[in-house]
N, C-alpha and C positions, 0 to 999 in steps of 0.2 A: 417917368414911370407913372401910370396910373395913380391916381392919388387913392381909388378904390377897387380893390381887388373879390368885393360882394360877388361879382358876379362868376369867381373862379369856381366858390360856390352855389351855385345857382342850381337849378334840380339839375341832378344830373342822369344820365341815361346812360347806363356803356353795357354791354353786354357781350359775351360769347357765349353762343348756343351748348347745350345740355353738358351736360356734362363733357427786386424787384423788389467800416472799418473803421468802426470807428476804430481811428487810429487815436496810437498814445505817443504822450512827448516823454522822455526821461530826460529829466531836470537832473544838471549836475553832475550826468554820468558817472562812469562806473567806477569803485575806489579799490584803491588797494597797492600796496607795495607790489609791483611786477618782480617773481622769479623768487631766487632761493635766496637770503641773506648771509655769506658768511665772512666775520672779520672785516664787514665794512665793504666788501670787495660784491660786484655785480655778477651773477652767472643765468644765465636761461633767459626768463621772462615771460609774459604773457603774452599774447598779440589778443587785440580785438578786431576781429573781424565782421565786415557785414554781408548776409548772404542771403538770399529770397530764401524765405523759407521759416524755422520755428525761430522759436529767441528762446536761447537759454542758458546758463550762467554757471561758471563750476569757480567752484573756490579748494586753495588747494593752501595749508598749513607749512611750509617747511622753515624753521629757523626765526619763526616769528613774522616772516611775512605774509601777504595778502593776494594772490594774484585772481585777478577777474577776467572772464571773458562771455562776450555778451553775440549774440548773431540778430540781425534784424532785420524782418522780409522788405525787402527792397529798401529803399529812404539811404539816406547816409549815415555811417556811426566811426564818430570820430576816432583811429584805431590806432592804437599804441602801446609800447611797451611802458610806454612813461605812464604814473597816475596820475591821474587829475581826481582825488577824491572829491566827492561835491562834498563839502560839508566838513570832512572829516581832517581829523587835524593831524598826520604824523609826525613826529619829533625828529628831531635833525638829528643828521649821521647817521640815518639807515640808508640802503644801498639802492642805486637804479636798479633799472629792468633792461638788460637788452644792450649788450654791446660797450657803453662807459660807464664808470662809477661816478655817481656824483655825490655828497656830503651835500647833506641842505641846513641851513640854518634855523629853519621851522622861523612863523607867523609872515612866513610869504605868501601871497596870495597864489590860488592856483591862476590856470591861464584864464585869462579876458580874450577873447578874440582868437587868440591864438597863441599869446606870451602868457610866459608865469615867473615867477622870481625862485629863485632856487634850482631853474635846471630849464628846460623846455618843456611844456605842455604839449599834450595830443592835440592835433588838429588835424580837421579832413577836408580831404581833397575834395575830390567830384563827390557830389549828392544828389540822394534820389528824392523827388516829389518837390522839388527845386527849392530846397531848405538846407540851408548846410549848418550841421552842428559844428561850434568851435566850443572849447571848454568842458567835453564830455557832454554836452547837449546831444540828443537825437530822436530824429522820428524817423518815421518809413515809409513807404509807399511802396508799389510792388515794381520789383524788378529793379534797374538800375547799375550806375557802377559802383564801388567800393574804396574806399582807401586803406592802404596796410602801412603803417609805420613800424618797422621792428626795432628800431635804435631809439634813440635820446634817455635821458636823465630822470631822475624820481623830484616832480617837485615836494615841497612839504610847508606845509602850515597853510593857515588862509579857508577861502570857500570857495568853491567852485562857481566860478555868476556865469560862466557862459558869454560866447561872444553872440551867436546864433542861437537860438531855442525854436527848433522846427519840433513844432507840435500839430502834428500829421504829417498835411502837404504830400497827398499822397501819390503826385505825381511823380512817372517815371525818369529815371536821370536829372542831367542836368546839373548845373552848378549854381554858386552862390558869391554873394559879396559880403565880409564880414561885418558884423553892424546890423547888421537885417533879421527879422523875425518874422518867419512863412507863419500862411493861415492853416489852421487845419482845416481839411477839406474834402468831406467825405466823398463827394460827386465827383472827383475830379482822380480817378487812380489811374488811369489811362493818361498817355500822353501825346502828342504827336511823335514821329520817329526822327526827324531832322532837328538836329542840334546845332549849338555853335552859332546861334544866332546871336549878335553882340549887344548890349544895351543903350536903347535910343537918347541921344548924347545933344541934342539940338532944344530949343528952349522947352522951359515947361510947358505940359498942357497937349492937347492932342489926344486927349480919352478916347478910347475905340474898343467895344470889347468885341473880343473875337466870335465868331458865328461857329458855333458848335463846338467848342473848348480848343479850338485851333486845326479842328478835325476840316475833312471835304463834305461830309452829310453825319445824318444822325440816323441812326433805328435802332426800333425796341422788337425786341421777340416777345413776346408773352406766353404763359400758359395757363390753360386752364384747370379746371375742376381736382387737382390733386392727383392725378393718373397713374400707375401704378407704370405704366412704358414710361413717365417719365423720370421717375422712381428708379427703375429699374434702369434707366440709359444717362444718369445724372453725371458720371465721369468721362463717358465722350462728351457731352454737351458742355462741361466745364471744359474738358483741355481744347475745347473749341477755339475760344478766346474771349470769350462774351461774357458782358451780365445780362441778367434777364430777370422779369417779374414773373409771378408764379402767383398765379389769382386763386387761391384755395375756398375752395366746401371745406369748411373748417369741422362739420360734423363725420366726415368721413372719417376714416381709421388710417385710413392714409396719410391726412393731415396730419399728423403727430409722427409720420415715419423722421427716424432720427436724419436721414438725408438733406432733408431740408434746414437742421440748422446748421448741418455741413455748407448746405447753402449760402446761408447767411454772412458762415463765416469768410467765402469765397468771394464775396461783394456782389450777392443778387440781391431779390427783395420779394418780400411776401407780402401779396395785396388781397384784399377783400375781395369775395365770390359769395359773400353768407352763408351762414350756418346750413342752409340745406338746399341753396340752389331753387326758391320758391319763390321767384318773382319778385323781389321787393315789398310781398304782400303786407309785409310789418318791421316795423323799424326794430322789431326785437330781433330779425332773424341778420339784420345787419348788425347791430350794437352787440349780439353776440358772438359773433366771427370774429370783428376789435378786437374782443373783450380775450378771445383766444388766442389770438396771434401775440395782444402783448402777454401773457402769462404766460405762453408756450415759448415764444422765442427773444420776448422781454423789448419787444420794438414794436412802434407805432404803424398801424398801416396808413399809409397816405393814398396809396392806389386803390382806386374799386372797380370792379368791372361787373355788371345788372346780368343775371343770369339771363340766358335768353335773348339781351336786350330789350326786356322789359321796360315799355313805357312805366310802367306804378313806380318802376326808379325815379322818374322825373317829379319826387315830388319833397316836402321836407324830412321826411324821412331819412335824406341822403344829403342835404343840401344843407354848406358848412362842416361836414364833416371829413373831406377829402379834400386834396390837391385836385386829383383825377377823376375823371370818371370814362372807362372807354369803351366803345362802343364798338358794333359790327359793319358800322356803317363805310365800306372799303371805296375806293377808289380817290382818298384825299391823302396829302402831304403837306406837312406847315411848313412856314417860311422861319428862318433866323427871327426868335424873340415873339414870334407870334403866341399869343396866350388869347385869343377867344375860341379855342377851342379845345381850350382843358376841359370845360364842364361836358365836352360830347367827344370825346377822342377819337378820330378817324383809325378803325382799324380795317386789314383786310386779314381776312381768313386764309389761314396759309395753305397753298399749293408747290407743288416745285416750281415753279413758273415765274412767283411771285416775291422770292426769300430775300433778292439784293436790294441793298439801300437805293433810293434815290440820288441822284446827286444835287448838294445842294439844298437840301427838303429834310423833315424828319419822316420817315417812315416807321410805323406800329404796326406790327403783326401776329393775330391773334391762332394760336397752336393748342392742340388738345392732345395730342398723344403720335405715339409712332406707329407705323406697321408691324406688323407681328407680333402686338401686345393683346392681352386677355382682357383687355381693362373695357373693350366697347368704344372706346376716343371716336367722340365725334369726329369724321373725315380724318384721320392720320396719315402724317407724312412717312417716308420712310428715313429713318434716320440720319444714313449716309444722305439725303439731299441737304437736310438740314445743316451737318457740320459743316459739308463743303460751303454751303451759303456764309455758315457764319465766318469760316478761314478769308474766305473772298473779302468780303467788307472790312475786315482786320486789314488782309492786307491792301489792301485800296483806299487806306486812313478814312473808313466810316468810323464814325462812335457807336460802338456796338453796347450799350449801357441802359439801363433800366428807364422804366416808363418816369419815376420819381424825380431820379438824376437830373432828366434833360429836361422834364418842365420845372423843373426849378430852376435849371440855367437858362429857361426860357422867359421867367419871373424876372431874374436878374437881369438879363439882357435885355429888355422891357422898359426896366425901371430905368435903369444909368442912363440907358441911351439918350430915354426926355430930358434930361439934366442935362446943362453948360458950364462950362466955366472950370478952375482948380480945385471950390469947394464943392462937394457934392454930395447930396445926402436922397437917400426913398425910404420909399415904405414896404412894408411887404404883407402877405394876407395872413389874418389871423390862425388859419390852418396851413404851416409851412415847418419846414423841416431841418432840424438845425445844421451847422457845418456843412452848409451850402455856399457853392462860390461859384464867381465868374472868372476868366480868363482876360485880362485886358494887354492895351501895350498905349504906349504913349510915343509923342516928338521927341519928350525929354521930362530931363526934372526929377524929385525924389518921389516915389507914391510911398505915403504915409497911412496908417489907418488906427486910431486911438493913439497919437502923435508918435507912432513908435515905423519906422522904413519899413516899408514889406520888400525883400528881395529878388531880383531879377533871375528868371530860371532863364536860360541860354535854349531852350527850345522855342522861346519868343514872346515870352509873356510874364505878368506880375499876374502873382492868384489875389483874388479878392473878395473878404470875406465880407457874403451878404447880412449875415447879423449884427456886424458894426453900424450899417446903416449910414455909412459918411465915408469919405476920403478925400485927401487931399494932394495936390502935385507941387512941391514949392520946386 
């Protein structure tokens, strides 16, 4: 890796003409005597289940018991009728959930790994975002399989420690080995589609990180100026399949339309266009757009793109304050890991002609609005071109994901790749953004990161988180 990444900052230029999850871990999962308590004896129970989609939790009173149930968008969540209260202590000789009665002794621990004393502990099967919770541990990632356990026993007594703690990792599908603790990983919710790849079993060593998160190409859609067609057409272009950065005129009225946190919450990203689309003529009309985006939507912009493409961008005005900075300047593609040309982004201006990924390359492409919209969009597509582009490179394993994402896995890939050896440690640039990771795989051996195993997802890769700054392969 570069040892200095100054120049990611460096003035930067990027412009389109006038007018992109964090996820959580639950520690401990969920507690509570499964079903109805009577005379000792087991009836009903809970099931927890994982399901794309909301997380939410019903408790239900009968006879002194607890039952919980939790859903969680994609990720794995360890699903049982049995409890595994984290934390909490229930007294022996209350009844299981699901199928057998069991008497517990209480001051058993709950399950480690997968075992608990007193009965059997929840644990999951296949997990999404290649983490798998054992012990009521879970995070999420989008989409994924599920595991349903409806039988075993009520442990009791003890704490919940968890075999697994996937906190994020929001990679889709995929399995895990117990023992292991996934990175969260906000870059990384997409996954490849082929599974069942097995873990590399031959000596340690063999770093190689994967060229576009294990994708065939990378692209970014962008949009500009806060458009009201794009406002307006925000749910096709979501069920498309894509993230995408959305460069806001933060003074506009549009910028605050509630859609766009809908956005956010969908895994896009909101990047810098200034406060009023005025050239860069003042570092205030940038520092105020920031200054919008986090109090509006409570996140950092790392992306900027120079209205116009306004040379006056290229000066310190802008320079150190972004990842990005992108530009109109079309007819380029990056290579795997390539970062000198964050501070000038090669975009092209979208045409239908124009929409599919490269293979192999990153491609950026700069969109202002649709056809049939009121809003004025500089040159607009017509929509239906747009989806169908984006369904293509979904399914042609493009990384269809934000301009942020991929130069930071560009950062990463960068860095590791100068390093040799099992121990290996970089650096990264003072303006970067956290829960950012690489996709790696190795010959063999354990990868470790703050001396604790990171797990093997089965689509072919160890995630690896960039803010540890080290790992190791014994």
């Amino acid at each position: 890796m570069r040892q200095s990444f100054l120049f990611l900052f460096a003035p930067l230029i990027i412009a389109c003409s006038s007018n992109n999850e964090t996820l959580s871990s639950d520690t401990g999962g969920s507690s509570g005597g499964g079903g109805r308590s009577v005379s000792g004896s087991s009836e009903g129970g809970s099931i927890v289940q994982s399901s794309g989609g909301s997380v939410s939790s019903r408790s239900d009173s009968h006879g002194g018991g607890t039952s919980s149930s939790s859903s969680r968008v994609g990720g794995a969540i360890a699903s049982s009728n049995s409890s595994a209260s984290g934390g909490a202590n229930p007294t022996g000789g209350s009844s299981s959930t699901g199928g057998s009665s069991s008497t517990s002794t209480g001051g058993g621990s709950a399950p480690q790994g997968g075992s608990a004393s007193g009965g059997h502990g929840p644990m999951a099967g296949n997990t999404s975002g290649g983490s798998g919770p054992m012990g009521g541990n879970s995070s999420g990632g989008k989409g994924g399989t599920t595991s349903l356990d409806t039988g075993g026993s009520k442990t009791s007594g003890g704490a919940v420690s968890g075999g697994t703690t996937a906190s994020g990792g929001s990679a889709t599908g995929g399995t895990t080995s117990g023992g292991a603790v996934a990175n969260s990983c906000a870059n990384l919710s997409f996954a490849p589609s082929t599974t069942g790849k097995p873990k590399p079993t031959g000596a340690p060593g063999g770093l190689k990180v994967l060229d576009w998160a294990g994708f065939k190409s990378a692209i970014s859609y962008t949009f500009d100026d806060a458009n009201s067609s794009q406002i307006n057409n925000y749910k096709a272009m979501n069920d498309a399949g894509g993230h995408y950065t959305f460069y806001l005129i933060t003074s506009k009225p549009e910028a605050s339309n509630a859609v766009y946190k809908t956005a956010l919450k969908d895994g896009h990203e909101m990047g810098n266009h200034t406060s009023d689309h005025s050239n860069c003529n003042s570092a205030s009309t940038i520092d105020a757009a920031s200054t919008f985006i986090k109090s509006t939507f409570g996140v950092t912009a790392y992306a900027f793109a120079a209205p116009n493409g306004s040379t006056a961008c290229n000066k310190a005005s802008v320079s150190g304050k972004f990842l990005t900075n992108r530009s109109v300047a079309g007819g380029s593609t990056m290579n795997p890991g390539d970062i000198s040309a964050l501070s000038w982004l090669p975009a092209d201006i979208a045409s239908t002609s124009n929409l599919a990924p490269a293979n192999g390359k990153w491609r950026v492409i700069c969109i202002h609005g649709f056809t049939g919209g009121t809003d004025g969009a500089y040159q607009p597509i017509p929509l239906d071109s747009f989806t169908s582009a984006v369904k293509s490179a979904v399914s042609s394993e493009a990384w269809v994901e934000t301009v942020t994402n991929v130069a930071a896995y560009q950062v990463g890939q960068n860095a590791i790749s100068k390093a040799s050896g099992n121990n290996i440690t970089w650096t990264l640039p003072s303006v970067f953004p956290p829960n950012m990771c690489v996709r790696v795989t190795t010959t063999g051996g354990t990868v470790k990161q703050n001396g604790k195993e990171i797990p093997w997802d089965d689509h072919g890769y160890y995630e690896i988180a960039l803010d540890a700054k080290a790992l190791t392969i014994e």
